[in-house]
C-alpha distance (Angstrom), angle and dihedral (degrees) to the residues before:
residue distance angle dihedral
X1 . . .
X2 4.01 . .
X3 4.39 76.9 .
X4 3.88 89.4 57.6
X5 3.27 99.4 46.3
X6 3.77 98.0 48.1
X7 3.77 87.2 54.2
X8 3.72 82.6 58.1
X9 3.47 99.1 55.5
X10 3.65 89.9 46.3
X11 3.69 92.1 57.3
X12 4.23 100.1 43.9
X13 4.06 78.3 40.7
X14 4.19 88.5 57.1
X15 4.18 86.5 38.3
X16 3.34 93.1 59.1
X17 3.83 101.2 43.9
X18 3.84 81.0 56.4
X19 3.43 101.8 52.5
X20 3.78 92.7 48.5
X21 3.63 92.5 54.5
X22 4.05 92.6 46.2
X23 3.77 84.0 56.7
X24 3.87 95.5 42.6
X25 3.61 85.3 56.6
X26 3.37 103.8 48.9
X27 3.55 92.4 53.7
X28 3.42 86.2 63.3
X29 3.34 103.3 45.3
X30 3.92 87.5 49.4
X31 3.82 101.9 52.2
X32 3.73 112.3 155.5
X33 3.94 97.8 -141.4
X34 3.45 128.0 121.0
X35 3.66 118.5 -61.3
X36 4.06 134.0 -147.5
X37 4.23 109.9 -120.2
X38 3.44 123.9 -90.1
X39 4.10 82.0 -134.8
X40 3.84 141.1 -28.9
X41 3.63 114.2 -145.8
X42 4.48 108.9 -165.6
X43 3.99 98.2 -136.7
X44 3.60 94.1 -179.6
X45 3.96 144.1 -16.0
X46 3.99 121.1 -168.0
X47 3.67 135.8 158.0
X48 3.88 136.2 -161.7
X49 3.79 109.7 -95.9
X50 3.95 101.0 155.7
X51 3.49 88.7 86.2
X52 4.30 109.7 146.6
X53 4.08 104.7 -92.7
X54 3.87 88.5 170.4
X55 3.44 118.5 98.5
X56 3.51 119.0 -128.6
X57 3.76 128.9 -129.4
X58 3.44 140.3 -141.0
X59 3.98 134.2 171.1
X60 3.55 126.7 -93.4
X61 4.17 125.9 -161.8
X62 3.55 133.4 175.2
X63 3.21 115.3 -96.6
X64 3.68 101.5 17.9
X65 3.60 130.0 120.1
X66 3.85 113.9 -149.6
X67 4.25 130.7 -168.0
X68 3.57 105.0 -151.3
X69 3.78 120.9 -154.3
X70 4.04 108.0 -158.3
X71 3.41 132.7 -179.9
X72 3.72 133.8 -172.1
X73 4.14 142.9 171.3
X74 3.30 126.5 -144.3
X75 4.00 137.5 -174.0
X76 3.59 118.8 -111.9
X77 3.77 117.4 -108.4
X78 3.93 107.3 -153.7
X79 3.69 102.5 30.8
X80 4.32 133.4 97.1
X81 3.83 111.5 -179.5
X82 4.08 116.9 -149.0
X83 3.96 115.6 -162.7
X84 3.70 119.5 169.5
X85 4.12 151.1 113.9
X86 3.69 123.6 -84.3
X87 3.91 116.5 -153.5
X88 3.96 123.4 177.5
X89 3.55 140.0 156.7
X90 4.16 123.2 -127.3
X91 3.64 104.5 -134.6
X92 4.19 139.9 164.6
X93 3.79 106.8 -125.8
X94 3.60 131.1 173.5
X95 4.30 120.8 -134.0
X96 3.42 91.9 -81.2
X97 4.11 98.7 52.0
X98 4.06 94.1 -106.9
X99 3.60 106.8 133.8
X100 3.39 131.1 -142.1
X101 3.95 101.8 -168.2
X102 3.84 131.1 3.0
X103 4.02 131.1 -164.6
X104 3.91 89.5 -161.8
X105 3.95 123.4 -139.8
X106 3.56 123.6 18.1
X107 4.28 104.8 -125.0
X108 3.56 87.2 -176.9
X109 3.71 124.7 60.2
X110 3.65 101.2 176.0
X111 3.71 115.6 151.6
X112 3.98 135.1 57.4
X113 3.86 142.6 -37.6
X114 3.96 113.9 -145.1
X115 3.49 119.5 -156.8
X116 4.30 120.7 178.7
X117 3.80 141.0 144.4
X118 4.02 83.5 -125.4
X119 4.08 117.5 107.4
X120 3.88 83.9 -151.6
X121 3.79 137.7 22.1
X122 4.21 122.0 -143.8
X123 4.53 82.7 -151.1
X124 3.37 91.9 -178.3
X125 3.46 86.9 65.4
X126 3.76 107.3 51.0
X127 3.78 120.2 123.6
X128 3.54 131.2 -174.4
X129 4.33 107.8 -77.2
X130 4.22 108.3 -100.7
X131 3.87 106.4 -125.5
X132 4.20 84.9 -179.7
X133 3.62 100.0 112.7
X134 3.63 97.7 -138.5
X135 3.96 111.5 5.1
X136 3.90 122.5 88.9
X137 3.71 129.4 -101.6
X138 4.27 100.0 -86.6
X139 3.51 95.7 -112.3
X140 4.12 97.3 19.1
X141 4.47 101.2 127.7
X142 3.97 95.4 -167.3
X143 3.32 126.2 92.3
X144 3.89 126.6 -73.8
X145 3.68 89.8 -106.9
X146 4.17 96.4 51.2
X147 4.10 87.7 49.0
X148 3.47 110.3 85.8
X149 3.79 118.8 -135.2
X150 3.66 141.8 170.6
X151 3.67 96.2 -85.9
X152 3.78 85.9 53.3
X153 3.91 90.7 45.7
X154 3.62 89.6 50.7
X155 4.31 91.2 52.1
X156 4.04 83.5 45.4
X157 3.88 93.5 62.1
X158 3.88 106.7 26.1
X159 4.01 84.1 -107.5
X160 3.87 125.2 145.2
X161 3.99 132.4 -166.8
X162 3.89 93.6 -97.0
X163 3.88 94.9 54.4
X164 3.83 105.7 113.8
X165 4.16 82.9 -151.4
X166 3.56 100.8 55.2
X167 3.72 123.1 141.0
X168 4.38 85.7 -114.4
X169 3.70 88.5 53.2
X170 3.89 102.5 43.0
X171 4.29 90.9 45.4
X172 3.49 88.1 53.3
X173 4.02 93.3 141.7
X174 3.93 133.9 61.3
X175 3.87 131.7 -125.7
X176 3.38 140.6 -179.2
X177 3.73 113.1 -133.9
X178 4.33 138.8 170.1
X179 3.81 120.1 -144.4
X180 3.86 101.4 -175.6
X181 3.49 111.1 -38.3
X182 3.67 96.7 -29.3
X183 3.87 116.7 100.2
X184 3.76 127.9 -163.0
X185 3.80 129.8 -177.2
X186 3.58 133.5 -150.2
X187 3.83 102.8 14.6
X188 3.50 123.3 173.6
X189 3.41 109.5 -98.9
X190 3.83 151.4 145.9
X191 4.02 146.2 -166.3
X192 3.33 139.3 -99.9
X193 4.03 119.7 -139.4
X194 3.12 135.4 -109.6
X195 3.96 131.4 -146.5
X196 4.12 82.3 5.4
X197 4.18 85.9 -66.4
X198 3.99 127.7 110.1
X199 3.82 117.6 -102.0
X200 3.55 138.1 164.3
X201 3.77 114.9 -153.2
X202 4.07 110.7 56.5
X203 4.17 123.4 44.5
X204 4.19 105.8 38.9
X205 3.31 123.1 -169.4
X206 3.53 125.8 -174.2
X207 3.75 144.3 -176.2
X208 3.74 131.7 -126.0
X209 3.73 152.5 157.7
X210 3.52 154.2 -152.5
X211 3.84 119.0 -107.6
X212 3.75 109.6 -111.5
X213 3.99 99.3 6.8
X214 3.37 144.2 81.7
X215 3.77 99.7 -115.7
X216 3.89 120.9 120.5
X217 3.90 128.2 -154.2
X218 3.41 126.1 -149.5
X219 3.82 111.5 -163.2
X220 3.59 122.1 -170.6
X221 4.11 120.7 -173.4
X222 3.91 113.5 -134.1
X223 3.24 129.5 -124.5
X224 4.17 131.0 -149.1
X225 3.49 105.1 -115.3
X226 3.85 101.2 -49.0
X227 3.42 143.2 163.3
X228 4.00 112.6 -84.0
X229 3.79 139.9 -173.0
X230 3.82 93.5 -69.6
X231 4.21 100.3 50.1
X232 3.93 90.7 -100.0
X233 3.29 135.2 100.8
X234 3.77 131.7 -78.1
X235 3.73 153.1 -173.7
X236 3.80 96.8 -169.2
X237 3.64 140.1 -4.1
X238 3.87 120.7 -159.0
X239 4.01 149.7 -164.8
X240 3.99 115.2 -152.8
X241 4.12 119.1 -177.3
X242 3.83 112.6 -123.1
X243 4.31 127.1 -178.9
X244 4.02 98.4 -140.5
X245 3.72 95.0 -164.6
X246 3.94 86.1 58.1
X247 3.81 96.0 48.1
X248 4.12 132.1 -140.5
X249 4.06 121.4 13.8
X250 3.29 126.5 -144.0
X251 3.99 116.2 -132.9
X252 3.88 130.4 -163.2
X253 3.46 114.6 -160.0
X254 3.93 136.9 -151.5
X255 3.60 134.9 -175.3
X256 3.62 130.8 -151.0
X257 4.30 119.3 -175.7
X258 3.44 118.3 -167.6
């Protein structure tokens, strides 16, 4: 009897071992941080070109003193703009993509865009980008050299203090934003416009980084179908750093839906 019911215990015992390692690996399997696209598909790419090459004139006398009012507009040099939708499907897959259930298309996209020059991201990690031109992230423990600053920002994108542009003058704002279970306060950030006017409630974007590296993270909240810079709709409207005097960037780009 006392045989029996050790063989019991034995068994539950071996159960139970193998229902805590079922759920150990499904929480890995079902990590909630950012994820790489399925695809990204270009629709369309323009830029303004009908910019006034003709001088204009204006009549001179002798004798005459003149105060001349002039205005001009000018393309930026280190800046690409994304705009788009984002569509998805939630879904419980096993390791080799078969899936057992689906709930279909995602209706709503809430959550964040992630744009960066880095094939992979360490998340937890990320700390809010350091627009201090020389001093370290607060709570950055590398070196001065591995904790990217403004200075280094400026090097990255052929940008200098005087450039109206710059990344320190276009993230003039702060924002406190979650990527996974990690939460950061007072980023720098900024806002898109909307119907081709400044505004400061709808289309975040914010800056971070990765402790101890030179990466930088551009993070852009989405919207739910709403109007953008252009009068159509969106799901997400974004900044992305780019050197001109080196040429084309290449992006990687995650998505995280709340």
């Amino acid at each position: 009897m006392h045989e029996v019911h050790g063989k019991m215990k034995t068994q539950m015992l071996r159960l139970l071992l193998c229902i805590i390692l079922v759920v150990g690996l499904t929480t890995l399997v079902f990590a909630t941080e950012p994820t790489g696209s399925n695809s990204i598909e270009q629709i369309t790419s323009s830029q303004r070109t009908n910019f006034n090459d003709t001088a204009k004139t204006t009549i001179a006398q002798s004798g005459n003193l003149s105060q001349l009012e002039i205005n001009i507009t000018k393309q930026s040099n280190f800046w690409q703009g994304y705009y788009g939708n984002v569509s998805g499907t939630i879904t419980l897959d096993d390791g080799n993509n078969l899936a057992m259930y689906s709930w279909g298309g995602v209706a709503d996209v809430s959550g964040n865009i992630y744009a960066t020059e880095a094939a992979s991201v360490a998340w937890t990690s990320l700390l809010c980008a350091n627009l201090n031109p020389t001093m370290q992230t607060f709570n950055c423990t590398g070196q001065n050299e591995d904790c990217l600053n403004l200075t280094d920002m400026y090097t990255k994108y052929g940008m200098n203090s005087t450039d109206k542009d710059g990344i320190d003058k276009t993230f003039t704002g702060l924002n406190n934003i979650k990527v996974d279970t990690l939460s950061l306060t007072s980023c720098p950030a900024t806002n898109m416009y909307q119907n081709s006017s400044a505004q400061s409630t709808r289309w975040n974007e914010t800056i971070l980084t990765v402790n101890n590296t030179e990466t930088l993270i551009y993070a852009a909240q989405t919207e739910n179908n709403i109007y953008g810079f252009n009068n159509k709709t969106w799901d997400f409207q974004m900044l992305v750093g780019v050197n001109k005097a080196v040429g084309t960037t290449t992006y990687y780009f995650y998505v995280e839906l709340y």
